[in-house]
N, C-alpha and C positions, 0 to 999 in steps of 0.2 A: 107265708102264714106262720113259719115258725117264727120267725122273727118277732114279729104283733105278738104272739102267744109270749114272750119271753119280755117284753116289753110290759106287758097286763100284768104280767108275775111281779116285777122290778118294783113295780108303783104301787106295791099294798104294802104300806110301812107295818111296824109293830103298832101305832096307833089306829092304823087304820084309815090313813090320811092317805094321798095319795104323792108319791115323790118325784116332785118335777124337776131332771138335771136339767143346771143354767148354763148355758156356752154363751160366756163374755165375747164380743166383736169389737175392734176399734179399727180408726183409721185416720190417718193425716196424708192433706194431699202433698207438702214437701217435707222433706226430712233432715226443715231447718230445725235446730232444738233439742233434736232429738238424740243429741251424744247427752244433755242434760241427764241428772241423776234424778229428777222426777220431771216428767214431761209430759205433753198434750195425751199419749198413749195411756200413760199411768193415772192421770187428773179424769180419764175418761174410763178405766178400768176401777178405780174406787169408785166413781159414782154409782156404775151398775152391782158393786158389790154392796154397797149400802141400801139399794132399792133390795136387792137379793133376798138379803138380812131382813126387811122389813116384811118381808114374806115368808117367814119362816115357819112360821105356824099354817100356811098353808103347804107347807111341805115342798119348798122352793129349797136349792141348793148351788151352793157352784162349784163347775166342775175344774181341775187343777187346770186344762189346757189350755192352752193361752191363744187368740187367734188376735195377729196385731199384725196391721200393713203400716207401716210407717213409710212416707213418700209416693202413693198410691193415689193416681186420680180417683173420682167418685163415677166420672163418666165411663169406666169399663169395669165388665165382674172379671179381666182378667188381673185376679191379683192372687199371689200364693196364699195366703192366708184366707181368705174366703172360699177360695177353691178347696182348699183343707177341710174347710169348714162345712162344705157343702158335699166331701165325700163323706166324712162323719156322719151326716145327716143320714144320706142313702144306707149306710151302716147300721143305724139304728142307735147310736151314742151318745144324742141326747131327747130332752122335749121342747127344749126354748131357748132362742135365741134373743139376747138381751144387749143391746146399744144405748148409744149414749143418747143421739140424735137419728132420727131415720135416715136423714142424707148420709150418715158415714156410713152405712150400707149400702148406698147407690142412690146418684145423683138422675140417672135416668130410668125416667117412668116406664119405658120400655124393659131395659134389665130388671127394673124391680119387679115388675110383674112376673119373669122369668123364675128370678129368684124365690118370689111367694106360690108360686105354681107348685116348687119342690117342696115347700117349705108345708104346705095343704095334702100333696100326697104321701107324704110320710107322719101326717098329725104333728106336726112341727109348730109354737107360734112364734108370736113374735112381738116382743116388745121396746118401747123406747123411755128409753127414765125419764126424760124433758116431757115428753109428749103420750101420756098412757094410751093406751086401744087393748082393745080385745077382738083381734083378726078374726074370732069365729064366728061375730057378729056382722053382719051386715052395715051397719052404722059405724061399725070401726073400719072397716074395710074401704066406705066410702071417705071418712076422712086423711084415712092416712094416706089415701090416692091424692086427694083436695093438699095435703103437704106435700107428698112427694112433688104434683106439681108445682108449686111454688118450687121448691126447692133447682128442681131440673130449669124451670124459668129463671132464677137467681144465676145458676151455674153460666144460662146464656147470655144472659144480660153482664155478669162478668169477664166474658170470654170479648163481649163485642168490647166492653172499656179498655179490655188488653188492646183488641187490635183500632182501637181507635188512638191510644197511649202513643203504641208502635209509631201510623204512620202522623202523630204527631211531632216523635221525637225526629223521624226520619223527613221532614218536610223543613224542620230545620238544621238537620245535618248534622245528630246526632247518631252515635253508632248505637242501635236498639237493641242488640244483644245478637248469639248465633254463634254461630263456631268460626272464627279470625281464619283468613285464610293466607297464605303464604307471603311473607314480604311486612306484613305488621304484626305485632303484639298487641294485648289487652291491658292497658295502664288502669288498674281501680285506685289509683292513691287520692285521686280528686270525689270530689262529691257525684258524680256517675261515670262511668267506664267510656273510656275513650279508646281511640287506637293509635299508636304511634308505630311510626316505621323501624324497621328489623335492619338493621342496614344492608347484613349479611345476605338476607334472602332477598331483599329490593333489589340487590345487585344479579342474583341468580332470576329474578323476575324481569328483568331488563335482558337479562341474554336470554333466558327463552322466547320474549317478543323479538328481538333481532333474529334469533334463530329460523323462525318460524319463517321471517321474511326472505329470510336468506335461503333454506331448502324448499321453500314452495308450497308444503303439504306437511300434514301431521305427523303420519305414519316416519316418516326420516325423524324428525324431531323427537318425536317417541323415540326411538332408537337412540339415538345420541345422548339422549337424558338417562335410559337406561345405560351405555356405556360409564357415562360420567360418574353414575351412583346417587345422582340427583333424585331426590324423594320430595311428597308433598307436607304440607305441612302437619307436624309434629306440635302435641298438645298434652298437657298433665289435667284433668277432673279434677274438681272439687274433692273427689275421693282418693285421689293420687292415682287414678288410672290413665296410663298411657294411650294413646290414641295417635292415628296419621303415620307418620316414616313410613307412605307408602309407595312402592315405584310408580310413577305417571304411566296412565294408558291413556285410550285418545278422548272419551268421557272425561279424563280430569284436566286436560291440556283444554280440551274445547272452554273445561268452566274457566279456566285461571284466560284464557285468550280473549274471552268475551262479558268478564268481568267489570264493571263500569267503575269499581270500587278503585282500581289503578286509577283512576284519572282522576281523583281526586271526589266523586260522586258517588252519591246511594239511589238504591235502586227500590221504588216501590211500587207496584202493580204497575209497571213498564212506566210510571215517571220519572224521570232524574231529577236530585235536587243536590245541591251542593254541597259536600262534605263540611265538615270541621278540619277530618283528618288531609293530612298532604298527600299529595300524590305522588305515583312512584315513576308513570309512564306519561307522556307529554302527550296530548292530544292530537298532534300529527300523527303517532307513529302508532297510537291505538285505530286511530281512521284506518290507517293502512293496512293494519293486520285485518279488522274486520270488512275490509274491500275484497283480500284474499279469500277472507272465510267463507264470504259470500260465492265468489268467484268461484271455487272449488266445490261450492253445494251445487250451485248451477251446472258444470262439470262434470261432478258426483267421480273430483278424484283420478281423473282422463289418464294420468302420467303411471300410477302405478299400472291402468288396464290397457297401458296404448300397444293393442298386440299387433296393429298391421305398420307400427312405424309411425304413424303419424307427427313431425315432427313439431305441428304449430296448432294442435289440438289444445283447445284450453286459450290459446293468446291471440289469434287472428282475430279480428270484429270488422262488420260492414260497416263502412262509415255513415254511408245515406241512412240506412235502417236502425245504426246504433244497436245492433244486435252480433251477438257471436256470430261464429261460421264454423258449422260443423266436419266434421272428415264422414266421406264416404267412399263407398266405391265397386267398381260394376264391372263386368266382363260384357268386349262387342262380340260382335255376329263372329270372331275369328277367335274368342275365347282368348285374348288377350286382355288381362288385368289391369285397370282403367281406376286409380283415384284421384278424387276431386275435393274441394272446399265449397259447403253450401251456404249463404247467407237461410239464417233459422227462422227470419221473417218470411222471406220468399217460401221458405218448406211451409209453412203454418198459413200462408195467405195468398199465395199463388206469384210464378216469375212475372208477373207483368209489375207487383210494388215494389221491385229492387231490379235496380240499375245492373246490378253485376253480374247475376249470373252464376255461371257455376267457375272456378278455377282450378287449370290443373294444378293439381298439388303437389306434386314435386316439380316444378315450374317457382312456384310460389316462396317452397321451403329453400328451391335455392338461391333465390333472389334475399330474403332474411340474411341467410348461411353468410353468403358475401358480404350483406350489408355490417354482418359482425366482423368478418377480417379486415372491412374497409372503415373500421372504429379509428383504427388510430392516424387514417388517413384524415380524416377531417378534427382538425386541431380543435374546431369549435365544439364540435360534440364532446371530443373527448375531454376538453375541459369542464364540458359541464355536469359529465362522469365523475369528474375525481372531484370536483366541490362539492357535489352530490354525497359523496363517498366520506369526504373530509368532514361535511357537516355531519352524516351522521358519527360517523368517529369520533368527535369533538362532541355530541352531546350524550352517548356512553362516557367518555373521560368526563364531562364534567358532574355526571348523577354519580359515580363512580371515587371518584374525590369529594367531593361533598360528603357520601357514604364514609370515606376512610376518616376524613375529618371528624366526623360528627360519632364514630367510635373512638379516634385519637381522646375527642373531649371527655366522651365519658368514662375513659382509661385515667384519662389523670386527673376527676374526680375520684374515682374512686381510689387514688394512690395518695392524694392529698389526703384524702380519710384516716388512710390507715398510718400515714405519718404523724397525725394529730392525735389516733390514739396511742401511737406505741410514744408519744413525746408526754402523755399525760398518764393515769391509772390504769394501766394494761394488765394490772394482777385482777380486776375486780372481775366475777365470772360476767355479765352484762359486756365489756369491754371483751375479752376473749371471746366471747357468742357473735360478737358485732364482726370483731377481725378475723374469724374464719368465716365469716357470709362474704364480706368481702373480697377474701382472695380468692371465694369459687367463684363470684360476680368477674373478677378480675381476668381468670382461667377460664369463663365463656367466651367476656371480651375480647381475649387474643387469640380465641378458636374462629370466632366470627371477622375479627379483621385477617385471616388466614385469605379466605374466597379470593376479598375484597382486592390486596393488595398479589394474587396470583393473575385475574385477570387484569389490571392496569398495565402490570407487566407483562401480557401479553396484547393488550393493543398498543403498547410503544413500539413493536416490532411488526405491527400490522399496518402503520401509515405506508400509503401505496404512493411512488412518487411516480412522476411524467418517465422517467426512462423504465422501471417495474414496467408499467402499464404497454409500453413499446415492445417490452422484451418478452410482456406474457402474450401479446397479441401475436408477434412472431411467431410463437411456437403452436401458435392455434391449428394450423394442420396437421399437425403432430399428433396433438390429443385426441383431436376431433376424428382423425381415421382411425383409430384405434378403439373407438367407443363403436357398440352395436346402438343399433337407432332407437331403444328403448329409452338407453342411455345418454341420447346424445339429445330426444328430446328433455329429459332431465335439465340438463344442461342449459340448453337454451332457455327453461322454464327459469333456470338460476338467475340467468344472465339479461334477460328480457323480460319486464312489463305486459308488454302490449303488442300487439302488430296490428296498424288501422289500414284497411285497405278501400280506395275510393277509386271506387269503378269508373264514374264520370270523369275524372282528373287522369286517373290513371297511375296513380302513386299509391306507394309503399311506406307505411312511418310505424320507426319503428323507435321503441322508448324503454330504455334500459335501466334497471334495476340501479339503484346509487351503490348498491354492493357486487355489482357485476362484475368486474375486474378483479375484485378480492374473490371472489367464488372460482374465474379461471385461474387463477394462480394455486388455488387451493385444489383444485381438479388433477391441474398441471403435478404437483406436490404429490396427491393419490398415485397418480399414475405410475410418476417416477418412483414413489415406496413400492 
């Protein structure tokens, strides 16, 4: 009541007119332009000063404070400047709120009505210099709703042309915009923003997909990338704010894992269509990872929870039924502990649709066990291990080289640059500005071929020959009783694909990892540290 009372006082000028304080509002939904020395804000703040003016004789004024959202969508009232503006109000600090347009107050009919609700309990009105009304009429009230809608239907009807734009551009494999994720950069030098490969981080994007393949499961991989110091992708704003350099958890590793964007594809409402940009990971080796992903959801991870041992949890499958084969396990009438392997068909539909049955499971695990020390007995298998192994070896070396090349090349452009200008007018400040852009360009590029040429050099020392492979399988008893059986199914998960078991036949096939033998030597390696 005091407040009203002191307000009634405010508004009886010396004429006797009554003194309406004006609070100016603006608003732009981006805050392109807006470094400008007169801009959309100020083009929008003179107009309502001039309407102001024009009312002055009715004892209209304005007041010094300023309420401007520059970069503010119209579809939310959360923006500071309005919000300011609508404590003010609750205060009692002004009588009317004057705009340019009623949309730069809120594009939604629902907030505006919010907005005018405060706007009516305080005697607040409300004006638009485009558009006159008088809020405390009825007939203004219905019209400025009859704009608002328009306005908020504009707002939709532009929002659908964005996303039709979108999967236009993305339908023909243009990159639409979005935050670049690890392994490419954003090239805007062309007439729209493309992406091009990072060489540096395509080669760090390539070992975390072999990694993954090679340790079986996220959780390890997490681990090793935090060892290494490996972070996700790093970004500078428009505004020069830094963003990313952040350690990988297993959210960030699933997004970069199952990514389509590596293969050369974009991705819209679960369509693929094919990029512009290159790709960083070859089509086999992304199948594979997400065969794992898959595998492991199915699972839900078995190797980190395998408390009773189970050593082929996760890798056994019924052949007839095409289904896994779970671990269980039971105590008889003599309370003697009893585990087995169940085909998950037969659990879900009854033993009479699968052949097999139940098996014992340490029967099973050591029939596998063996089939691994007896690798290097069969020359055929083990040949088609180490080709296995070679090829992928061979096609890390050759994305990997290609990489060092295609920074080699843009090294000595940019040295030939800076030859040509210190060979021409190197006093002139333009030629100075150009040749210290240059040698930081130049001082990234040899930070970035750093990765590139530490691992090359580390898979010249990882080709695995026929006697390696003899001599890591020798010591395979060695390792292996020395591991507790948490560990040892690990192990096997490394070293081993699949286990198919066919009940009717009678056979065991078992299908081994192309990186199998690089992962026991690597054990072996642990062990011995």
């Amino acid at each position: 009541m005091s407040r009203n009372r002191g307000r009634k006082a405010d508004q009886n000028s010396a004429a006797g007119r009554p003194r309406v304080r004006c609070a100016i509002y603006t608003r732009k939904s981006s805050d392109e332009g807006l470094d400008q020395e007169f801009n959309s804000l100020d083009a929008q703040r003179e107009s309502a000063e001039a309407f102001i003016a024009s009312q002055k004789a009715e004892g209209w004024e304005v007041l010094p404070e300023t309420y401007n959202d520059g970069g503010f969508s119209g579809g939310s009232i959360e923006r500071p400047a309005l919000q300011r503006l609508l404590r003010d109000i609750e205060e009692g600090k002004l009588d009317c709120v004057v705009v340019y347009k009623v949309d730069r107050l809120s594009r939604s009919l629902l907030d505006f009505a919010r907005v005018m609700e405060i706007f009516d309990r305080h005697n607040v009105s409300f004006v638009s210099v485009t558009q006159q009304f008088n809020t405390t009429h009825s007939m203004g009230r219905l019209t400025l709703n009859i704009l608002l809608s328009f306005a908020q239907f504009e707002r939709e009807i532009i929002g659908e042309r964005i996303r039709d734009k979108i999967a236009a551009q993305k339908r023909k494999g243009k990159w639409a915009g979005g935050v670049p994720v690890l392994g490419y950069d954003v090239n805007r030098s062309g007439p729209s923003p493309r992406l091009v490969v990072n060489a540096a981080e395509a080669a760090r994007v390539r070992t975390i997909f072999q990694m993954y393949l090679e340790k079986g499961s996220m959780l390890p991989v997490v681990g090793e990338l935090s060892h290494r110091g490996w972070v996700n992708k790093r970004r500078v704003t428009k505004k020069g704010k830094e963003l990313g350099g952040r350690p990988f958890d297993r959210g960030m590793l699933y997004q970069l894992l199952t990514n389509p964007i590596y293969t050369g594809k974009l991705s819209h409402k679960g369509q693929l269509y094919d990029g512009e940009h290159p790709a960083i990971i070859d089509a086999d080796l992304f199948a594979k990872v997400q065969e794992q992903l898959q595998h492991n959801g199915r699972t839900g991870g078995v190797i980190v929870r395998n408390k009773y041992g189970a050593l082929l949890r996760g890798l056994l499958r019924c052949k007839q039924c095409n289904c896994a084969m779970s671990h269980a396990f039971s105590r008889n009438r003599s309370g003697r502990f009893y585990r087995y392997y169940r085909c998950v068909g037969a659990s879900k539909n009854g033993a009479r649709t699968c052949p097999n049955g139940s098996l014992p499971a340490a029967e099973m695990e050591r029939v596998v066990v063996d089939g691994v020390r007896q690798l290097g007995q069969d020359e055929g298998l083990m040949q088609t291990v180490l080709n296995e192994a070679t090829a992928a070896h061979a096609t890390e070396t050759t994305g990997l080289i290609r990489d060092r090349d295609h920074i080699k090349s843009e090294l000595a452009r940019h040295h030939a640059e800076l030859r040509r200008l210190a060979a021409g007018d190197s006093t002139s400040q333009e030629a100075i500005n150009r040749m210290a852009d240059l040698h930081e360009q130049v001082a990234d590029v040899e930070r970035r071929l750093v990765p590139v040429a530490k691992r090359l050099s580390e898979l010249e020392h990882e080709t695995i020959t026929p006697a390696q492979a003899d001599a890591a399988l020798a010591r395979f008893d060695d390792v292996w009783n020395q591991l507790i059986p948490r560990e040892q199914a690990r192990l096997l998960n490394l070293l081993i694909a699949s286990v198919e078991y066919d009940g009717l036949a009678g056979t065991v096939a078992v299908t081994f990892r192309p990186t199998s033998i690089q992962a026991l030597i690597r054990q072996q390696l642990e062990e011995a540290a």
